[in-house]
C-alpha positions in Angstrom: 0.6 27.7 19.8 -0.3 24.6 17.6 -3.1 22.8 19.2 -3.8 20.2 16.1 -4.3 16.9 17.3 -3.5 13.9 15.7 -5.5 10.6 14.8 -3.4 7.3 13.7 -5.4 4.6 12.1 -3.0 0.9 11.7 -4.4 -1.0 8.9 -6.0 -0.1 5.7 -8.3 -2.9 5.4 -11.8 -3.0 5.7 -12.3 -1.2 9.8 -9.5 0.9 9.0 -10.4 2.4 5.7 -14.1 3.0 6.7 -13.1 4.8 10.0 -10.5 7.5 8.6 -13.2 7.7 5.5 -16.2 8.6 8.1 -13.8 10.5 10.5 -12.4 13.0 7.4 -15.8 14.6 7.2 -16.2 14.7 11.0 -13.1 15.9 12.3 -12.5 19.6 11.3 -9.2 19.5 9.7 -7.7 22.7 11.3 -7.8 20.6 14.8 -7.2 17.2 13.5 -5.2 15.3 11.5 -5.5 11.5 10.1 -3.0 9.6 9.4 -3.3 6.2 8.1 -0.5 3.4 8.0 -0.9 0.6 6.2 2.2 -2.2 5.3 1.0 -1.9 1.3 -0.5 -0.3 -1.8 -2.9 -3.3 -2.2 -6.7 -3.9 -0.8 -8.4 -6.5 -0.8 -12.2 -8.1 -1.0 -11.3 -11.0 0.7 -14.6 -12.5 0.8 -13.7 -12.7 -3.0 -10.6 -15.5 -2.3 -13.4 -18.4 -1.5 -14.5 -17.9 -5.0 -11.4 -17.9 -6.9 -10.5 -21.8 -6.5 -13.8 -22.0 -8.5 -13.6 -20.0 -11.2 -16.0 -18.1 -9.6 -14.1 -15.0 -9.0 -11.3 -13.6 -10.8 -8.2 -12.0 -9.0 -8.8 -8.9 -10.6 -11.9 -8.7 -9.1 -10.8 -9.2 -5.8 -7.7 -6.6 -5.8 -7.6 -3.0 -6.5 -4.8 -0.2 -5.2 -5.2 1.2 -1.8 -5.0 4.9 -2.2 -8.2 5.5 -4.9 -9.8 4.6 -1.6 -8.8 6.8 1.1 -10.5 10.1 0.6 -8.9 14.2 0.3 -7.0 14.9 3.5 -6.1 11.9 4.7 -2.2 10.7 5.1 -1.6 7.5 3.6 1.9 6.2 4.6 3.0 3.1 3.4 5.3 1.2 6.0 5.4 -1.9 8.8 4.6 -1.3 12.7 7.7 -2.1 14.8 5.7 -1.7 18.3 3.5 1.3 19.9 4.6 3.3 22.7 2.0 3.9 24.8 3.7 5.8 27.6 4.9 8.1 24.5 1.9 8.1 22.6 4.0 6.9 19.5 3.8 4.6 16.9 7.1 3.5 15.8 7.9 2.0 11.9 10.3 -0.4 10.9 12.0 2.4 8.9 12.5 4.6 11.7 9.4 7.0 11.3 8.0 7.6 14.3 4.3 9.1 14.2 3.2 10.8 17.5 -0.9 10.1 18.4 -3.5 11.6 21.0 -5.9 8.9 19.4 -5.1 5.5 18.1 -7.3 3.3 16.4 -5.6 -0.6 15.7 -7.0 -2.0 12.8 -4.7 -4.9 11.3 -6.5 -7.2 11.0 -5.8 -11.1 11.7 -3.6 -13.2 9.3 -3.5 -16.8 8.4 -0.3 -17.8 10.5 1.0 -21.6 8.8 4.4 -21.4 10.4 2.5 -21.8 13.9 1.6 -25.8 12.9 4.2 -27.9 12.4 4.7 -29.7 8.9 2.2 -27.0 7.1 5.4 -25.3 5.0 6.9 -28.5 3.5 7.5 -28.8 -0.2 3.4 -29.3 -0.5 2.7 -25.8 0.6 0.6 -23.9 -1.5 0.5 -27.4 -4.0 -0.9 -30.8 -1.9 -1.6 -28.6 1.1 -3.6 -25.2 0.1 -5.5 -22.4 1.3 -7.8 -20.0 0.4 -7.2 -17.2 3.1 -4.5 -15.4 1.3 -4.9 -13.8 -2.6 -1.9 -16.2 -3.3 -2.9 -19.1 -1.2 -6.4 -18.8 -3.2 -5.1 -18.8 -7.1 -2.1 -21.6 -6.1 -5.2 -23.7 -5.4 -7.4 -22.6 -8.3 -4.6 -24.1 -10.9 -4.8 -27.4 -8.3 -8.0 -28.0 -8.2 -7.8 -27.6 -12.5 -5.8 -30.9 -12.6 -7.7 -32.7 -9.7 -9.4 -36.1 -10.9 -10.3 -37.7 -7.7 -9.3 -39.0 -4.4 -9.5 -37.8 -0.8 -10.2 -33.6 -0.5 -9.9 -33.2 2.9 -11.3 -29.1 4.4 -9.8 -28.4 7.6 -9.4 -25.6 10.7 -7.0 -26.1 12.9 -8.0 -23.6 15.2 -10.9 -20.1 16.2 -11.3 -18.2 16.0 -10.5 -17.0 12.4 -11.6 -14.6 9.9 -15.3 -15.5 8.8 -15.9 -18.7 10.3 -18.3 -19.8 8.0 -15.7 -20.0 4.6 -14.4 -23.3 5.6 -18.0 -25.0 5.3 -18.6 -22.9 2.5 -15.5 -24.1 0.7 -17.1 -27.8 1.4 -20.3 -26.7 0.0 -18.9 -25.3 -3.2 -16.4 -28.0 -3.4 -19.5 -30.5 -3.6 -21.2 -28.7 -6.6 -17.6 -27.9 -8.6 -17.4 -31.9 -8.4 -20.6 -32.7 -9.6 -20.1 -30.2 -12.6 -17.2 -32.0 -13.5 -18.2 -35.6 -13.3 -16.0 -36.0 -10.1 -18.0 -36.3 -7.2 -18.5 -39.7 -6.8 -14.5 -40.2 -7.6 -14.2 -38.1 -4.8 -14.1 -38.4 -0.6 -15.1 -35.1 0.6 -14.2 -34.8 4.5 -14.6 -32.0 6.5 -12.3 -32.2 9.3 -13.0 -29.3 12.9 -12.1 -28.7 15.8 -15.5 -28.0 16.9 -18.0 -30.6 18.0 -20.5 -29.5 15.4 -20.5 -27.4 12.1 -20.7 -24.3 13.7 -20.1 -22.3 16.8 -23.9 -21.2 17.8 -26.0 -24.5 18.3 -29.0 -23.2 15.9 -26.6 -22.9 12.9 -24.9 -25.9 13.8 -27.5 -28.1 13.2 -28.9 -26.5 10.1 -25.3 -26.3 8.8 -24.7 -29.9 9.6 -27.6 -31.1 8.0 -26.6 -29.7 4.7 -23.4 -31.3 5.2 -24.8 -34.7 5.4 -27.4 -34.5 3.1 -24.7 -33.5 0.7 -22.6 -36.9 1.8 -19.4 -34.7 3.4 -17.8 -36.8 6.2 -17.4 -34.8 9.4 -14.1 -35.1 11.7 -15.0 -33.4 14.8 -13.3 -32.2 17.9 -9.5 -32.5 15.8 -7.2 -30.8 17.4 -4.5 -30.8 15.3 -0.7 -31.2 16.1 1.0 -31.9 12.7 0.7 -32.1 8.9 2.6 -34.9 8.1 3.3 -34.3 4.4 5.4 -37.6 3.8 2.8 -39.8 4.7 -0.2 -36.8 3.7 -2.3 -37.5 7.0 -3.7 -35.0 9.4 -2.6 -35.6 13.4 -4.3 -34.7 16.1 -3.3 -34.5 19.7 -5.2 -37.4 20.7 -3.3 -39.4 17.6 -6.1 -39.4 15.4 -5.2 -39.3 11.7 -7.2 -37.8 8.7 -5.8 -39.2 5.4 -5.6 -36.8 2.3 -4.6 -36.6 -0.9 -5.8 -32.8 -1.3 -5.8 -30.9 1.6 -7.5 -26.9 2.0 -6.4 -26.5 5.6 -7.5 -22.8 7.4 -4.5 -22.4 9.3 -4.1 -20.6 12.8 -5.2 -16.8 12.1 -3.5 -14.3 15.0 -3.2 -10.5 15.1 -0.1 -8.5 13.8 3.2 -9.0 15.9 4.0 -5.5 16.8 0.7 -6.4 19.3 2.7 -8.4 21.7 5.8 -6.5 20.5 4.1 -3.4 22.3 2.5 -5.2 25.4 -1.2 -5.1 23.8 -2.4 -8.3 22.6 -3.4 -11.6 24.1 -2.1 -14.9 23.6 -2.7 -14.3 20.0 -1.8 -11.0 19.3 -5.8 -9.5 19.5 -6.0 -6.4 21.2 -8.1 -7.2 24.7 -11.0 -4.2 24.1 -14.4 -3.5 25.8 -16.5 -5.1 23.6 -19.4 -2.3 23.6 -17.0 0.7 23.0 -13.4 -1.4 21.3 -11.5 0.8 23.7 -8.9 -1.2 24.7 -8.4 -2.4 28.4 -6.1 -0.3 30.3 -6.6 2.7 27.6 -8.1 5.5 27.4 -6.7 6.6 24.2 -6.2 3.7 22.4 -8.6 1.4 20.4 -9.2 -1.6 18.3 -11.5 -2.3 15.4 -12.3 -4.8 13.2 -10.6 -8.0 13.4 -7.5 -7.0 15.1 -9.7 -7.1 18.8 -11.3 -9.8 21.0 -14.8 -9.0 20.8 -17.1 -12.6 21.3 -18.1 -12.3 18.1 -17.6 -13.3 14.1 -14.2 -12.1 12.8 -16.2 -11.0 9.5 -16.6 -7.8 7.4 -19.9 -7.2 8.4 -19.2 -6.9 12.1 -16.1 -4.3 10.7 -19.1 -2.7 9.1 -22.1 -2.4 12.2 -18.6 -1.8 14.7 -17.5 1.2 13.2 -21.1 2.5 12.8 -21.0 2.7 16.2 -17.1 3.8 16.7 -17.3 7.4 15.0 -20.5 8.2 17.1 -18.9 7.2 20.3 -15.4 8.5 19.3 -16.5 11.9 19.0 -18.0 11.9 22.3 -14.9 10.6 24.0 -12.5 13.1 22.4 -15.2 16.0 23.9 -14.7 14.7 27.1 -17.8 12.8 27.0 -19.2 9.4 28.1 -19.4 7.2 24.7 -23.0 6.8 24.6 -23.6 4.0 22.2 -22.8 0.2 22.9 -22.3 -2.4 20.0 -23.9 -5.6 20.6 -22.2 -7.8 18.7 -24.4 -7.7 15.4 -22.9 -10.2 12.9 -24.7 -11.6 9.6 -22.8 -13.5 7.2 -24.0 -15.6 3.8 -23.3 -19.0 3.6 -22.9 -20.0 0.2 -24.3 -23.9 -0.6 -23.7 -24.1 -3.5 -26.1 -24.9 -6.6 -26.7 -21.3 -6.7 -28.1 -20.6 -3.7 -26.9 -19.4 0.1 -27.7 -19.2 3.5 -27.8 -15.3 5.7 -27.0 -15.7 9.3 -28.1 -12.6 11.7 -26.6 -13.0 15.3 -25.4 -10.6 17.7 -23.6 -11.8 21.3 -27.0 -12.9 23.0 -29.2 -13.7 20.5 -28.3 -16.9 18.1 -29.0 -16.9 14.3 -32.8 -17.7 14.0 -35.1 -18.3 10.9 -37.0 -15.1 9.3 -36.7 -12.6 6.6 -34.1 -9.7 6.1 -33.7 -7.1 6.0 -37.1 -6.3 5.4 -39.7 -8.2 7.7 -41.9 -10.8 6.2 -41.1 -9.2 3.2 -36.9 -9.8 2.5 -36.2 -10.6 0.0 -33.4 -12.3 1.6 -34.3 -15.6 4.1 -32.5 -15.9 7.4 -31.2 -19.7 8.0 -32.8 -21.4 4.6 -31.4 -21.4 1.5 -32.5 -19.2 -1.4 -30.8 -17.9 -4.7 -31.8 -14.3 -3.5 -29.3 -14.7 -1.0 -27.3 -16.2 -3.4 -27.3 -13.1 -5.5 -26.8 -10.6 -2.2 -23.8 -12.1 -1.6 -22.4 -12.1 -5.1 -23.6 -8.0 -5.4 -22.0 -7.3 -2.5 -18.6 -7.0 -3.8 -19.6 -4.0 -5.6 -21.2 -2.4 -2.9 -17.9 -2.7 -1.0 -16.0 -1.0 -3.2 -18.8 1.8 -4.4 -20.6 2.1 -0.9 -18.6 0.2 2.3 -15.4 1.3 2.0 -15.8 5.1 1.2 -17.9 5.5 4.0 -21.1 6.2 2.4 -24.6 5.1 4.2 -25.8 1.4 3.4 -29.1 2.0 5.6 -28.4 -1.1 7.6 -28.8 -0.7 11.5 -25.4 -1.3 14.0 -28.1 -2.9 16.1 -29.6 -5.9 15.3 -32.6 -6.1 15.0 -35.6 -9.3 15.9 -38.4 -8.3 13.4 -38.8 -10.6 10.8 -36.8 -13.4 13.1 -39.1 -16.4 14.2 -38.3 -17.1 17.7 -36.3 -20.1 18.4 
């Protein structure tokens, strides 16, 4: 009698390419199998697109071929999700393939979703009206901003969350110092347009983050809800009639979860997968989980909470197929850099309860990296950690950073 289980892993990306990496050498492969589905050969560092407007980053850089990635014994199939059957403990394909589970991990991801605001795909898409959260989004507006000489640049987010919240303010920072380099900074209105009432979601941050953003002369349009780009007349509208003029525009549009999520009765109202946010097993499962930025957790949608989540995951998810109670619990650890531009960045370190507070990391009092100031050795962290993505993150190998966050080295608040 064949008593091989099977694990299916949806999504390739960062969550989903660490867990089926850190699972091969767990599972023994005589009583498991892993298959992985993802909708294409191509992965991505997308913390890389923020750069490539700027010269900063070069698409190669940023793109590499899935499969070098995924390690011996692990199926890689290449293919679109139609919807899960959970009653059937199936996942079905677009093609017709159907893959049965006894574990399911959902890991695709969030996408940038323009069709959602009305007037974003006019004939400026991608031209007058850019973006930076796709690999095609972030190169059409590298050969913009080449010919830009001036005039309004508008940096907007229509809506959270969405994948690392800090990229839109980093995109205003770097914007600032590309137009001083080239002599166009005072030809230029640099607005930064939220629907927040601050820069940033956690107070502390907020005001740090808004400082830099005045003391580097960017005009903030808070609490803008949008409604409608209206390319004709190249204004922003909000629901309360409010209009933001612009002759360029980098708008973040509405990010939401894959579609087979609502197709298959397991998303919210934006297709992310409602999970307990201490184990990602989703609500009303006990087989079926989310990771990465495809759940609801209260925290950053960012790589580095893909990272400290699945840390915790593999632990737990060997208990739970045992039979066991998942003993570990994620907290919510986030850090993200915040690049400033001249050279230098910011390191945020938050979890769910605690907020980002000033300090050292990851060493205490020592660093070399400072928490909520800016330094060119954070800077530099953030620009090597592309390669330790690819060489480190992604394979699965140790990075010797804690899941849990951690308060030495933090000054309190």
């Amino acid at each position: 009698m064949n008593t091989t289980k099977h694990l299916v892993v949806l999504g390739a990306g960062t969550a989903g390419t660490m867990v089926v990496n850190k699972l091969r050498r767990r599972l023994p492969a005589d009583q498991w199998t892993i298959t992985v589905v993802n909708k294409d050969e191509v992965h991505d560092y997308q913390p890389g697109y923020l750069f490539i407007p700027f010269g900063l980053n070069t698409p190669e850089q940023v793109r590499k071929q899935t499969r070098p990635f995924i390690h011996d014994g692990i199926e890689l199939l290449i293919g679109d999700v139609e919807r899960v059957d959970t009653a059937a403990n199936e996942v079905r394909l677009t093609d017709g393939r159907v893959l049965p589970y006894d574990q399911l991990v959902i890991a695709t991801g969030t996408t940038p979703r323009p069709d959602q605001t009305e007037g974003t795909l006019g004939i400026q898409w991608h031209r007058e009206v850019g973006e930076f959260y796709t690999y095609e989004g972030a190169v059409a507006l590298r050969d913009r901003l080449d010919t830009f000489e001036g005039g309004r640049l508008v940096v907007h987010i229509t809506e959270l969350p969405i994948k690392c919240p800090v990229a839109p303010l980093e995109f205003a920072f770097l914007a600032d110092d590309w137009l001083r380099r080239r002599g166009l900074r005072e030809k230029t209105e640099l607005v930064f347009v939220t629907p927040l009432d601050g820069a940033f979601t956690k107070p502390v941050a907020s005001r740090t983050l808004g400082g830099l953003l005045a003391e580097k002369g960017i005009i903030v349009e808070p609490d803008f809800m949008v409604e409608r780009i209206d390319q004709e007349r190249q204004v922003l509208v909000s629901y309360d009639e409010r209009e933001v003029a612009y002759d360029q525009l980098v708008t973040v549009p509405l990010n939401m979860g894959a579609d087979f999520v609502a197709a298959s009765g397991l998303g919210d109202e934006l297709n992310y997968v409602p999970v307990d946010k201490h184990t990602f097993l989703a609500t009303g499962h006990d087989n079926v989980f989310a990771l990465g930025d495809a759940n609801n957790i209260p925290t950053s949608k960012a790589g580095s909470v893909a990272h400290f989540s699945v840390e915790v995951f593999v632990d737990n998810f060997l208990e739970h197929i045992a039979g066991r109670p998942m003993p570990h619990s994620f907290d919510g650890h986030a850090n993200c850099f915040v690049e400033s531009g001249h050279g230098k960045a910011l390191l945020l370190d938050f979890n769910y309860d605690t907020e980002p507070l000033t300090g050292s990391f990851p060493i205490p009092k020592v660093g070399p990296m400072t928490l909520l100031g800016e330094s060119r050795a954070n800077h530099l962290g953030k620009l090597a950690f592309r390669h330790i993505y690819w060489n480190a993150l992604l394979p699965g190998r140790p990075l010797g950073l804690p899941a849990e966050m951690s308060m030495s080295g933090k000054n309190p608040a």
